[in-house]
N, C-alpha and C positions, 0 to 999 in steps of 0.2 A: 420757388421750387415746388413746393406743394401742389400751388394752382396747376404748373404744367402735371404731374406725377395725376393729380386726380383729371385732367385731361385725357391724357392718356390713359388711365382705368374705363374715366365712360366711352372710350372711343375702342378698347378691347374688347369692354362687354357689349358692345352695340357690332362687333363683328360675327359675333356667336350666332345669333340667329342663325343666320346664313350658315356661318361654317356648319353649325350642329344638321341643319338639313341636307347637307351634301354627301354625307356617309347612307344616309337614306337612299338615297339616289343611288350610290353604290354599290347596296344591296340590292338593289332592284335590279341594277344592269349583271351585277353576281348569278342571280335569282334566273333570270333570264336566258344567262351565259348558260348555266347546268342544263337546259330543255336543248338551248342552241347549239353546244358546240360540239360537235363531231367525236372529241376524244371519247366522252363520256360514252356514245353511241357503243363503242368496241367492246366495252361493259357492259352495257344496258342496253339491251336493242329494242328496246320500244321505243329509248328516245331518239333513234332514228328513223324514225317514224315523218313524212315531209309535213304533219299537221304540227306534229310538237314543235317540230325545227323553227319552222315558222310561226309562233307563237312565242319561242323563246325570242327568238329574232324581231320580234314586235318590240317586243318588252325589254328589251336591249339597248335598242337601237332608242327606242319615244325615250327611255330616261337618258340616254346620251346628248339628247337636246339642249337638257337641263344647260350641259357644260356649255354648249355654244352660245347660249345666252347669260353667261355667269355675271355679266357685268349689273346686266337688270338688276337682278337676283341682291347681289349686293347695294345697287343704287334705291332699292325698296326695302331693301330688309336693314340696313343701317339706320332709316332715321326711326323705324320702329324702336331699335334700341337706343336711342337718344333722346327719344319724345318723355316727356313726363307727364303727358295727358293726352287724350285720343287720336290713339299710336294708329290708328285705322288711317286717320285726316293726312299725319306723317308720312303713311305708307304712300297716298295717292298724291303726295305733293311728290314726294321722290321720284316717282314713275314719271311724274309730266316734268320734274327736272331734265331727265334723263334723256327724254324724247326730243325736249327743246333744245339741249345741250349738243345732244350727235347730231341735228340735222341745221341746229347755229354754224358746227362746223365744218358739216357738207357742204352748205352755204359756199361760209368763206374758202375753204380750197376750192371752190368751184369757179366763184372769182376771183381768184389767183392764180385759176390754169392750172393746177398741180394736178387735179384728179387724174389717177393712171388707168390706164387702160385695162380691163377685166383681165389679162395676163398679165399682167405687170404691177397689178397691187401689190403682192409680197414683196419683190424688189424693191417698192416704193415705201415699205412700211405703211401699204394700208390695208385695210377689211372692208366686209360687209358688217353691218350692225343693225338688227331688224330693218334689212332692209336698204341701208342707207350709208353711201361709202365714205368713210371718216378713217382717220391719223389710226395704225395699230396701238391701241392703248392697252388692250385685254382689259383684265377686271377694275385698273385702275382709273378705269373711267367710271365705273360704277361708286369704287369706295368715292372718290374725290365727289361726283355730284350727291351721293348718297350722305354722306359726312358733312357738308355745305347745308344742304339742303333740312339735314336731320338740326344740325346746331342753331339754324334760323328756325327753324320751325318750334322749338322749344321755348327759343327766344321770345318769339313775337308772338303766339298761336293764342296769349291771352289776352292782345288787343283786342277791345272794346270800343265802337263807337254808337252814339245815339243817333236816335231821328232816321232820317233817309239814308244815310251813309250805315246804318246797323246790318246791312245785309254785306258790308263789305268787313266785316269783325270776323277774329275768329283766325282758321285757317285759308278763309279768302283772301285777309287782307297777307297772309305768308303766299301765296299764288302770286298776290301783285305785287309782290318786294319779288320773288322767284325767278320771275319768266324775264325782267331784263337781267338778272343776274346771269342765269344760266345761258344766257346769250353771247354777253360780255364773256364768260367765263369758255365759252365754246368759241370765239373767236381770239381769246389769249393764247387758249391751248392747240391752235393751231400754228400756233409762234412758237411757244415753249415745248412742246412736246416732244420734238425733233432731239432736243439738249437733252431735256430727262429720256428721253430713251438711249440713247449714248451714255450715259452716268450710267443706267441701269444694265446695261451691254459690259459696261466698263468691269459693275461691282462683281455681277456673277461672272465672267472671266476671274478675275480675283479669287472667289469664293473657289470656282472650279481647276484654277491653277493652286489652291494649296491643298489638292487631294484630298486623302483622307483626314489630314489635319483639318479645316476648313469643315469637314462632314463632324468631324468630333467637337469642334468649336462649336457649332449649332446645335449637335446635340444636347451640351452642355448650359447652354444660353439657355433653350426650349425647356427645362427643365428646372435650373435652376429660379427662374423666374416663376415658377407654381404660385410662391404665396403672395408673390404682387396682382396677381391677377394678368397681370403684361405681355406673358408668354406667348399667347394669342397673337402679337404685334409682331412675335418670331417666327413660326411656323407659318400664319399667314400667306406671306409672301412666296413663299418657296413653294406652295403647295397649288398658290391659284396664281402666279405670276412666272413672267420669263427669269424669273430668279431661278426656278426649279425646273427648267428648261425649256425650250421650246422641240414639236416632231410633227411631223406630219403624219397623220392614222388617215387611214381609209380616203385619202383627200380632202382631207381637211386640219388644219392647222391649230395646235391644241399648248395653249402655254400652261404651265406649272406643273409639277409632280404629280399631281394628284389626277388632275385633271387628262393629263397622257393616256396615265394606264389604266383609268376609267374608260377611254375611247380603245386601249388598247385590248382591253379586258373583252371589249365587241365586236372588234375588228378581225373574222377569221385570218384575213391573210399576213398576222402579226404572228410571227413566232416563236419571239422573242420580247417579255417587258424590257422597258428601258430600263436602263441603268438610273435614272433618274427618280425610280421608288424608293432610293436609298435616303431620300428626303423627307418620306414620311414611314420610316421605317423604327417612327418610336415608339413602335410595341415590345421592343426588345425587355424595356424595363418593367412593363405594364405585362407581359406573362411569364418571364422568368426571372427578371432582378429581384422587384417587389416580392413575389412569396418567397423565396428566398430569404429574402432580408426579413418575414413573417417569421420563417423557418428558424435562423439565427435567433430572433429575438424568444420564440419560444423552447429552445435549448439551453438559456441560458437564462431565464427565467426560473426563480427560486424556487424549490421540490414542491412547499406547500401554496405557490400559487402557481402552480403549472395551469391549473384546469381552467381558471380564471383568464388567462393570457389564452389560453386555445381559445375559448369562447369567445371573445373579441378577436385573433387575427386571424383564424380560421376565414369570419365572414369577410373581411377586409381584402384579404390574400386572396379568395375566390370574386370578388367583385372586380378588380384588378384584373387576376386572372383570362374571368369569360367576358367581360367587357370593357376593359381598358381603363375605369373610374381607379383613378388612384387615389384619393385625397384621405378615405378611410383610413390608408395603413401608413400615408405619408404624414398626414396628422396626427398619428400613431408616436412618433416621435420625432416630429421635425420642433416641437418647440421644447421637448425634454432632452434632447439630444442634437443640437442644429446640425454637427459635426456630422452626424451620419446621414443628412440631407444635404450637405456637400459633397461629399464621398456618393452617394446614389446620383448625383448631378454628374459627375465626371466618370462615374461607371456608365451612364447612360451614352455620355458620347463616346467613349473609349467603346461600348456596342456597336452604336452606329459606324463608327471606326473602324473596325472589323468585318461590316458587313462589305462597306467601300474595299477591303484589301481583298476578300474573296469574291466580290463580283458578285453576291446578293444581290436578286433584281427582284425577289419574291414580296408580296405583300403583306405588311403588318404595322398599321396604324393603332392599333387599337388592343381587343381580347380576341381570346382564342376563338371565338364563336364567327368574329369576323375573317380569323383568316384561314378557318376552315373553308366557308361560305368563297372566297374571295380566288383561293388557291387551288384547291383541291381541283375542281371542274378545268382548270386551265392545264394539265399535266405538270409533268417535271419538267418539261422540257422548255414551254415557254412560262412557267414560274418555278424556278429554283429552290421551292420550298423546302425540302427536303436540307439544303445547306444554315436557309433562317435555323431550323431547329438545333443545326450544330450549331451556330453560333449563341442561340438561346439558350445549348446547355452550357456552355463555355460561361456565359454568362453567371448560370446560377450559382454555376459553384465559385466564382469572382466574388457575388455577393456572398453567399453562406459564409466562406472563409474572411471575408476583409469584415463581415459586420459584427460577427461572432468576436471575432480579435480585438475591435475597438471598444466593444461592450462591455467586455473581462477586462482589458487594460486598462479604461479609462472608466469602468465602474459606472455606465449609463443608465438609466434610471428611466427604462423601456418597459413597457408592460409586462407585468410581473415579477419587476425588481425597485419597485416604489418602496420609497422606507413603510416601518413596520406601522404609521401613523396615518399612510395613507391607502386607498381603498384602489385596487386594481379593475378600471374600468372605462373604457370608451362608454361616452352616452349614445344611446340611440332614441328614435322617434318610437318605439315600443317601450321605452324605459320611460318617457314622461307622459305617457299615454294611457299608464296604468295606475299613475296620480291623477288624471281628469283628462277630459273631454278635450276636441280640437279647436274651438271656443277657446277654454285656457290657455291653450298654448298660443295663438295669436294676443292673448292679452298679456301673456306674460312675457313673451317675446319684444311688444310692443313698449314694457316698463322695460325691459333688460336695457335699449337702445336710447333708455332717457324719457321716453314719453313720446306722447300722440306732438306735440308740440317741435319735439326736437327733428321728428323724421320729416324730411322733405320729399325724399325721391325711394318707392321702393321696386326692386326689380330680381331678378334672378339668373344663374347662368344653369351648367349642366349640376352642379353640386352647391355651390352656394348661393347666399340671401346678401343680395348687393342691395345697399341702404348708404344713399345722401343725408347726412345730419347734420347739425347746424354747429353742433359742441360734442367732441368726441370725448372729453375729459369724462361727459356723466354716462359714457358705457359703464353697464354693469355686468363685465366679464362673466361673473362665477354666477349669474340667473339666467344668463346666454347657455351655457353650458348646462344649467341646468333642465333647459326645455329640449336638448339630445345635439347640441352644436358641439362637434369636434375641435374645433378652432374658430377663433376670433382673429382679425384681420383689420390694422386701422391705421390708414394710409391719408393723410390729408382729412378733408370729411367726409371721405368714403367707408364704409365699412366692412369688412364681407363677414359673413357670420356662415362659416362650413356646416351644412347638413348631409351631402350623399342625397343619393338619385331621389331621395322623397321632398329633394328643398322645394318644388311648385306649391305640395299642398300647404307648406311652412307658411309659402309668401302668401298665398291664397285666407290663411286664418290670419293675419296678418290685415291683409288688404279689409276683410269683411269687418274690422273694431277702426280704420280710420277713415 
């Protein structure tokens, strides 16, 4: 059970890459939209101007490519996070997976007679893919050769051999295990793939026949899964697969949530997002559950440590807030209080829930900085912003009142109601910073986890310090804690040690002592 559970951690965090660059892209095509779209113009009449227009419209349009190609994207950026060593060699064997795998199974439907005719690929469940006509798989042909590709490469990438055969060691000899696999594996999936997409057609009808229940369900999952690390495995699919729907923008054919109203976002003659933003519309708890639940916890914090709990959930509640990082104010008390990181998980979909009953199409993945950027430029009219915010407030005051009640009731032991023996304080990377140098803290980081001997693998996501170790028994919780980690995290031989948006240069003092 373990082995799978720590499977599935390194196969979530080897998703991030990828995911965490796609909101990038986002903003770009957002960034773009403002110069580009006409509404703005009726306000602003410079940027109806036909040089701006067309510049926005550059920059709009080049990052919307991104989505077209999402599968690459995935099938390079996954064995980066799976490799354990020269994640570069990973990246370029994934790419020539990918290449050999769509055009193994262009191939084989080709002789097989199947290939549909340039109008008749969607009918047939097929696409273009740089180029080359293969099975509709969307991004799921990227994870599967990306994932394949990434786990052999990690595997074998330390073969060694001597004499005349040395030039074939390394990640050449992962090339000549690769290229017949990914051939085989391109002429399977021209067999299999017809069934998995039917399962897949099957599940999101399911999903989308239990309505708003079905949208609160995933809410719920997406969230409560935080401290596994796992979540990632939930959102996923909704966001970059037909899970989260499929639409045609501007002519051309666009699967997942995320990914629609990305192209929707650029599409003048869209005038309406889809209803299908309602999938990644989990910013609900990330700008108004969260400080709320800040809010509560600082009301009800003891007179003489009030100022002490401001100081910590102030920053927490603002990080939240403008950019969607939640782990500050959830680590805040999800391990003092787990009941109230239940309660925030079932608030979150009961949001979501809400959003689906009033027809929210608006966007909010993330903080407010995004869906300022994201919304605003689109009007009311084809983003329903203005509604997110009612539901947003609806929300806060959900949290204030249920988290306020369970803390007084049940006597929580949330920042700034710690008994009187102990010291009201989140660590941070400025609190162990002003003990020594960033040197120490990679050294001290490195005995917290057991020693140079016990780590095997170290890596990072958006907030924490993901570490393979051989013996988790000899973590040293409370020197983890003490170099500014909010939470410790120990799954199998996996680790996560929570820092917030500074955990790179964590890994980076880290990296430099082994």
């Amino acid at each position: 059970m373990s082995r799978a559970v720590n499977a599935l951690q390194n196969f979530g965090k080897s998703l991030f890459g990828p995911v965490l660059i796609l909101p990038i892209v986002g903003l770009f095509i957002a960034f773009g939209n403002i110069f580009g779209n006409g509404n703005l113009a009726e306000y602003l009449p410079f940027l109806g101007h036909p040089f701006i227009q067309n510049i926005g419209q550059l920059i709009a349009k080049s990052a919307v490519s991104v989505l077209a190609n999402l599968a690459l994207v995935f099938a390079v950026g996954i064995p980066v996070g799976l490799a354990s060593r020269d994640k570069g060699y990973a990246a370029l064997i994934g790419l020539v997976t990918f290449i050999v795998f769509i055009n193994a199974m262009n191939v084989t439907l080709q002789m097989q007679g199947v290939l549909a005719p340039a109008a008749q690929m969607k009918a047939a469940g097929q696409s273009m893919v740089l180029g080359v006509q293969v099975l509709e798989m969307g991004v799921f042909a990227g994870i599967l050769t990306g994932a394949l590709s990434g786990y052999l490469y990690d595997k074998y990438s330390g073969v060694q051999f001597s004499g005349a055969m040395a030039i074939y060691s390394g990640h050449c000899f992962v090339a000549i295990i690769m290229l017949p696999v990914s051939i085989v594996l391109g002429v399977v999936m021209s067999e299999l793939w017809p069934f998995a997409q039917h399962g897949i057609s099957t599940l999101a009808l399911a999903i989308k026949g239990a309505g708003p229940f079905g949208v609160a369900v995933y809410g719920f999952l997406e969230r409560i899964l935080v401290p596994t690390g796992l979540h990632h495995l939930v959102y996923t699919p909704f966001l970059y697969t037909e899970l989260g729907g499929t639409a045609d923008v501007c002519g051309s054919t666009y699967q997942g949530a995320r990914n629609i109203y990305f192209a929707e976002m650029a599409c003048p003659s869209v005038t309406q997002l889809s209803s299908t933003a309602v999938w990644d519309a989990r910013g609900i708890s990330k700008m108004f559950g969260l400080p709320a639940a800040a809010l509560a916890m600082y009301v009800t914090a003891k007179p003489e440590r009030k100022a002490a709990a401001k100081a910590i959930l102030i920053p927490a509640a603002l990080t939240s807030l403008l950019v969607g990082v939640t782990e500050p104010i959830e680590f805040s008390f999800l391990f003092v209080a787990p009941l109230l990181f239940v309660v925030h998980a079932v608030l979150t979909g009961i949001g979501m829930m809400l959003f689906s009953l009033f027809g929210v199409h608006a966007i909010g993945a993330n903080g407010i900085i995004d869906f300022i950027l994201y919304n605003l430029p689109l009007g009311t009219v084809k983003s329903n912003w203005p509604m997110y915010i009612l539901v947003g407030l609806i929300m806060f005051a959900l949290y204030f009142v249920i988290f306020r009640f369970l803390i007084l009731r049940f006597d929580m032991k949330t920042p700034g109601r710690e008994d009187d023996t102990e010291e009201t304080r989140l660590y941070s990377k400025q609190d162990y910073q002003a003990k020594g140098n960033n040197d120490a803290v990679g050294e001290a980081i490195i005995e917290g986890l057991g020693g140079r001997a016990n780590i095997e693998v170290v890596d990072n996501c958006y907030t924490r310090l993901r570490v393979t170790v051989k013996d988790t028994a000899v973590i040293n919780e409370p020197q983890l804690k003490a170099t500014g980690a909010k939470g410790v995290i120990k799954q199998g031989n996996n680790v996560q040690v929570v820092y917030g948006l500074h955990v790179k240069k964590m890994r980076e003092a880290v990296e430099m002592f082994l």
